[in-house]
N, C-alpha and C positions, 0 to 999 in steps of 0.2 A: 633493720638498723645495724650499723658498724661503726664500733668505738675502734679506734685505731690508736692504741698504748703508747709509751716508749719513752724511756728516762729524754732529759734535754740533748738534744743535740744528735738525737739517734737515726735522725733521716725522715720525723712522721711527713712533714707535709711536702718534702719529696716524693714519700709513696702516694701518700693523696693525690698529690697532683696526676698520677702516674695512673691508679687505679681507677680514681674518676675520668677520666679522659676516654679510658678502654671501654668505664660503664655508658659513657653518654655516647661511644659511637657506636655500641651495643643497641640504641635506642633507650635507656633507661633514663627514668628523668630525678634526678638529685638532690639532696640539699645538703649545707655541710654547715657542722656549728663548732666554731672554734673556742676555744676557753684557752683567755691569758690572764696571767698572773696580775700583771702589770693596769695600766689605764689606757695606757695605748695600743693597737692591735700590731703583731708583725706582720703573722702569718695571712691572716685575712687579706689581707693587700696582695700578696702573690697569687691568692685564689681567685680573688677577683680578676685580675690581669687574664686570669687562664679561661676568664668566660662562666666562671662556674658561681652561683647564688653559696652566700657566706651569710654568718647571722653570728656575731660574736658575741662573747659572754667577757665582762672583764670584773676583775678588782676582785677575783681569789680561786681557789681551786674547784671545780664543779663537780668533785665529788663529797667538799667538806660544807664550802659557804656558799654557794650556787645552786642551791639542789631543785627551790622554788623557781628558781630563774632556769633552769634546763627543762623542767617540768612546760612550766608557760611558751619556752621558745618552740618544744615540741609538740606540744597544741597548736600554735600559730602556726608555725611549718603543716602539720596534717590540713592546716582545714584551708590555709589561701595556697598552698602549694600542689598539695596532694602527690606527693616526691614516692618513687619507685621504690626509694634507698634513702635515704638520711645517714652521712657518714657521721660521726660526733669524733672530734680530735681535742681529749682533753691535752690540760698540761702536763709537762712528761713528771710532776709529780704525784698525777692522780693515780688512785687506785681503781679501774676499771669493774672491779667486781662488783663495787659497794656503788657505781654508775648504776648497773645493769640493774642492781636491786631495786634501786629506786626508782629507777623507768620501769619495771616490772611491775612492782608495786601501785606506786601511782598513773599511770598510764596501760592496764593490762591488756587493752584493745589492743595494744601497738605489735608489730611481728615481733618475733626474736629478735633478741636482743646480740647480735656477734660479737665477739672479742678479737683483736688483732694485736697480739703483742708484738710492736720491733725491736728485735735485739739489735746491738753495737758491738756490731765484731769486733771492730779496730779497737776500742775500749774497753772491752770484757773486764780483764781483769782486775786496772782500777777499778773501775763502776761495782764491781762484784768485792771490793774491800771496803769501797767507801758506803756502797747504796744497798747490798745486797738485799736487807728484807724488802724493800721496794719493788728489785727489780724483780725476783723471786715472786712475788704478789700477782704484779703484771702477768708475768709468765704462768702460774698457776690461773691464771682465773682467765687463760686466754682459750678462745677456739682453734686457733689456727697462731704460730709463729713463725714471725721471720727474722732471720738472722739478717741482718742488711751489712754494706760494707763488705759482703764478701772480695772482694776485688781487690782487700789493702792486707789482708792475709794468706797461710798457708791452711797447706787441706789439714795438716796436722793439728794447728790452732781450730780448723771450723772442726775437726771429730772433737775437739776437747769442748767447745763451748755444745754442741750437740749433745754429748752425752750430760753436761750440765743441765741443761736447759730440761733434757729428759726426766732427769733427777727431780725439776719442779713439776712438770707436768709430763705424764706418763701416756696421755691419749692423742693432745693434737696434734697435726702435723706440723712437722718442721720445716720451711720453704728458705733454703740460700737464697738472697738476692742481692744485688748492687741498684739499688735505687736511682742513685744519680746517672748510672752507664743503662737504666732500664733491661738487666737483666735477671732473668729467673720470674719478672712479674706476671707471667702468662701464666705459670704452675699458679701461684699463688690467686691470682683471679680466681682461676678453678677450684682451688680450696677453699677460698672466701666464701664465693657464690658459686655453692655445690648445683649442679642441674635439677 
């Protein structure tokens, strides 16, 4: 399983779209569970467009008031699906850690549980005034992160959010990517889904 993090606006279901596409012509077979805030789906709708099965979760955040309802969705998906990968994209203001625990907990059959934190280049530094323990959270409790937006910065700006990012999280790998120009996602694949 793969939670894919990242404050609003940060490029998730860009990557998704990006990453699943490489997973299913890999031959692996998918599911993907969206959690919005709101009562109406956004992102769901572009997943579905790309061919790829969506199961949305709405009306709060799936790691605070959703947590029964992620639990049942990923039962449902295990047993009519039986998916290779299940990506989970909460909202960008969940905490991915306290995801993991509760899918560990309640579900311990299920694989590993990955973390995907996306950083926002372009936006670091607001974000990091206004959201800091959040984004901080994400990044510590990720397996693997990406800085996204590389493409609207300088190399000077990505050593500086890089060594930040290090600051929260001292193990995983750090993967540059521009999501929307589909570069640097092939490292990152490989980091995701280690051989």
């Amino acid at each position: 399983m793969l939670c894919i993090a990242g404050f609003l606006g940060s490029g998730k279901t860009t990557l998704l779209l990006r990453l699943a596409r490489t997973m299913t012509d890999d031959g692996l077979r998918l599911a993907i569970v969206e959690n919005e805030i709101g009562e109406i789906g956004v992102d769901g709708g572009y997943v579905r467009e790309a061919g790829l099965p969506v199961q949305e979760l709405f009306g709060g955040c799936i790691c605070c008031m959703l947590q029964t309802g992620l639990v049942e969705t990923l039962r449902t998906i295990e047993s009519e699906y039986d998916p290779d990968w299940v990506i989970v994209e909460p909202t960008g203001l969940a905490a991915p850690g306290d995801i993991a625990a509760t899918a560990g907990e309640l579900l311990p059959h299920l694989p590993a549980f990955r973390i995907l934190a996306l950083v926002d280049a372009e936006r670091w530094e607001m974000l990091m005034t206004v959201v800091s323990p959040l984004i901080q959270a994400q990044i510590g409790a990720a397996h693997v992160v990406a800085i996204n937006k590389v493409d609207m910065i300088d190399d000077a700006a990505l050593e500086e959010i890089e060594a930040s990012v290090r600051r929260s999280n001292a193990s995983a790998p750090i993967v540059p990517v521009a999501a929307a120009a589909g570069t640097g996602l092939q490292r990152l694949y490989e980091e995701v889904l280690p051989p």
